[in-house]
N, C-alpha and C positions, 0 to 999 in steps of 0.2 A: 529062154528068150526074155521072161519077163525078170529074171535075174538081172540081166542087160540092162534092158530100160530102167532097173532101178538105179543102178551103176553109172550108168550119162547124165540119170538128174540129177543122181547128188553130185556129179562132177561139175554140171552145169551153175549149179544152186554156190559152189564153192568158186567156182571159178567169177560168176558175179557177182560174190560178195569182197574174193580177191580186187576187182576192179571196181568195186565201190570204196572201199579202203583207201586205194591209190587218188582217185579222186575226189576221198572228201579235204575242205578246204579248211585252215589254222588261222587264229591269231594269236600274235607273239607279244610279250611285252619285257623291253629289257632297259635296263640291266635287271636283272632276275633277282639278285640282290646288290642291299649298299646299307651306308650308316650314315645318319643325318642327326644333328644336336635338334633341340625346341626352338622354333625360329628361324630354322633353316627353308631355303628352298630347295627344291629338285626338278629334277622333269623324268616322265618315261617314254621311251617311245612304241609306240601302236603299229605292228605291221602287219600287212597282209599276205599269207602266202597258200596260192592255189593249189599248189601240190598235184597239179598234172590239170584242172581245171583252168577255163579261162575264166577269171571275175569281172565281170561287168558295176556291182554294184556290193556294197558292204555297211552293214549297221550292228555298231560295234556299240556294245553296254560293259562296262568298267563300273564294278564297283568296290567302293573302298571304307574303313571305318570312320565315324565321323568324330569320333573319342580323337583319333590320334595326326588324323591328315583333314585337307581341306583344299579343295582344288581352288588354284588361284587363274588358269588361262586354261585353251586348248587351242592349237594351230594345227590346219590340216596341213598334208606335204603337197608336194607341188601336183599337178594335174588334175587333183581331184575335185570334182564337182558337187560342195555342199547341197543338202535337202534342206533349209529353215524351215518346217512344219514341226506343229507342234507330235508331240511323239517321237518325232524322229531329231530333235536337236535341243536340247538341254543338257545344262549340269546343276545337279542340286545336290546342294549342302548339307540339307539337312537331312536327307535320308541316304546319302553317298552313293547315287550313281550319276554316271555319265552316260548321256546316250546320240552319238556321232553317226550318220547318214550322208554316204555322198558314191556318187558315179565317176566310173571312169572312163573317158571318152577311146573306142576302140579297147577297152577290156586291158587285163596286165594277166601274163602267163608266169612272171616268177614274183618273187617274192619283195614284196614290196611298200614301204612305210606309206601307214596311211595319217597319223599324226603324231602330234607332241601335248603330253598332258605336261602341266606343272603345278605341281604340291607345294604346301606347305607343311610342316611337321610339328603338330601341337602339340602332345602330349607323350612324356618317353615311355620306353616299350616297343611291342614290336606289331607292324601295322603290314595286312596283308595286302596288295592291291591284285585283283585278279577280272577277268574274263567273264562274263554273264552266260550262262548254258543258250538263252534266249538270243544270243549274238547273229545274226544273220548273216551269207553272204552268198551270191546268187551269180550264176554262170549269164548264156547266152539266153538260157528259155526260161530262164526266170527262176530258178531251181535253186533250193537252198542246198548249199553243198557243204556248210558250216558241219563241220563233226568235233567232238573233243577227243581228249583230254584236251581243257581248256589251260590256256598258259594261268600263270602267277606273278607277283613281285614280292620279294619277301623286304621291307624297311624296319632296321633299327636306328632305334630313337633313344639320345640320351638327355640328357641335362645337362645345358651350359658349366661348363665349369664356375664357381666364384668364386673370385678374384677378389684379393684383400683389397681395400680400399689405400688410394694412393700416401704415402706419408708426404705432409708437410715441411720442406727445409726449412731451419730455422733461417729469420733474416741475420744478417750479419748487422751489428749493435756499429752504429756510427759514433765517436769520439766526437763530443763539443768541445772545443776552442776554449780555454778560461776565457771570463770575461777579462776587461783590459781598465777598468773601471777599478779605483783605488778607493776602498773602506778605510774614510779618514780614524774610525773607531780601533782599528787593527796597526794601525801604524805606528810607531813609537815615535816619540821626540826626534831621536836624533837622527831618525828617518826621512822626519820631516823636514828636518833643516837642511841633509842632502836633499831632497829634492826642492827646497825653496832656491838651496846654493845653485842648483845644476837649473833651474830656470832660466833661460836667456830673458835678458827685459827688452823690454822694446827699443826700438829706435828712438833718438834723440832730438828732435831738428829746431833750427835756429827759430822759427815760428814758436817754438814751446819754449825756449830760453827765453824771448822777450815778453812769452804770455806770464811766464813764471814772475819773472821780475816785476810788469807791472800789477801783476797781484801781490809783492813784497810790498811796493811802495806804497800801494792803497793801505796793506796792514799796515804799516808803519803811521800813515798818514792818522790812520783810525784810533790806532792808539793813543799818541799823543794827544788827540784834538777829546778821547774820554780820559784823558789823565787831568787836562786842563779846565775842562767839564767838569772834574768827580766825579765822571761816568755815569750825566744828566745827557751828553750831547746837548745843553743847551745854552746857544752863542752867548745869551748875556753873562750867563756865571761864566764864561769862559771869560769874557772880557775883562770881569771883576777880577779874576784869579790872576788873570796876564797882568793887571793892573799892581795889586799887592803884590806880584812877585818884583816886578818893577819898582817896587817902591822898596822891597828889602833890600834889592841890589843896589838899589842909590845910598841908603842909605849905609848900607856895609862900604862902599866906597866914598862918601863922606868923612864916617866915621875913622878909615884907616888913611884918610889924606890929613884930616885934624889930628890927629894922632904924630902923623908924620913930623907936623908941624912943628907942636910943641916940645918935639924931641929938641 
């Protein structure tokens, strides 16, 4: 008999630990893995799955290294009813974790995201993002039903590739035009002459014919009147000179009329 009753309680004992199993409750985080450069962004997503529990309420701690990542946002998914207290909503950087709080109105029976982290990726190598044992998540009576193995992310991180730096076309050299300008020092004589010959002259007109001429007559005039002068211009010797040449002339025709005469 008391063989029996030892037999029902370990059946018992196994049999509610069989449905403690079934019921304890997961978080996920995927993609599980990926590969991201220095400078890249990513996101993961955060789900909740009760695994035969109803969740009414989930506080989810993610943490990650701070050598290699660096959370830059978090968006809860739809329906869920953020906690702002402190304890239960922050993200810090500098010691790498996250910590997310929030209800859900009428409870979720399957599996179901609770948000969106987004990383940054600072440093290459390979950077773990994982599940906090501390994670909470609690049915109808308030009961933590969080169990592990706890999920993971595995990130690798490389270095930007570098890139040669861009070459320079050269510019294309523009061709100047000779100057059109004639170096009188370069030219020779009879270069010159063709280009005095090939000159066209100017126009002629009857206005410059008659300024011409009476510029002749003026020289003409000027000359004679300093021939008669002795090139004094002055009236009186001129007189005197008109005079004695008048007086040679008479007398050369005197001379060759008596002459005549006495033939």
């Amino acid at each position: 008999m008391s063989k029996n009753k030892v037999f029902i309680a370990a059946a018992a004992i196994g049999l509610l630990s069989a449905i403690q199993v079934y019921a304890a409750a997961g978080v996920s985080l995927s993609p599980a893995t990926m590969e991201k450069k220095i400078g890249e962004t990513f996101t993961l997503t955060v789900s909740i799955n009760p695994q035969g529990s109803k969740i009414y309420t989930a506080k989810t701690i993610i943490k990650y290294p701070t050598d290699s990542l660096e959370v830059r946002s978090w968006n809860f998914a739809a329906n869920w009813q953020p906690l702002s207290q402190p304890g239960y909503d922050s993200i810090d950087n500098k010691s790498g974790v996250v910590t997310k709080t929030a209800g859900y109105p009428g409870g979720i029976s399957g599996a179901t995201n609770f948000g969106v982290i987004t990383f940054a990726a600072k440093k290459s190598g390979t950077a773990t993002v994982s599940v906090d044992g501390e994670t909470i998540i609690l049915d109808a009576e308030s009961k933590n039903v969080s169990a592990g193995p706890y999920a993971s992310s595995v990130v690798s991180i490389t270095a930007k590739p570098i890139l040669p730096p861009p070459t320079s076309k050269p510019k294309p050299k523009t061709e100047t035009a000779p100057s059109q300008k004639t170096n009188r020092s370069n030219v020779s004589p009879v270069s010159e002459v063709i280009l005095i010959a090939t000159t066209t002259p100017p126009a002629v007109t009857s206005s410059d014919l008659d300024a011409s001429a009476a510029a002749a007559n003026v020289a003409k005039s000027s000359g004679f009147l300093s021939l008669i002068t002795l090139g004094t211009d002055n009236s009186v010797i001129g007189v005197l000179v008109g005079l004695v040449i008048l007086a040679v002339i008479w007398y050369i025709i005197w001379f060759a009329t008596r002459r005549r005469r006495s033939q």
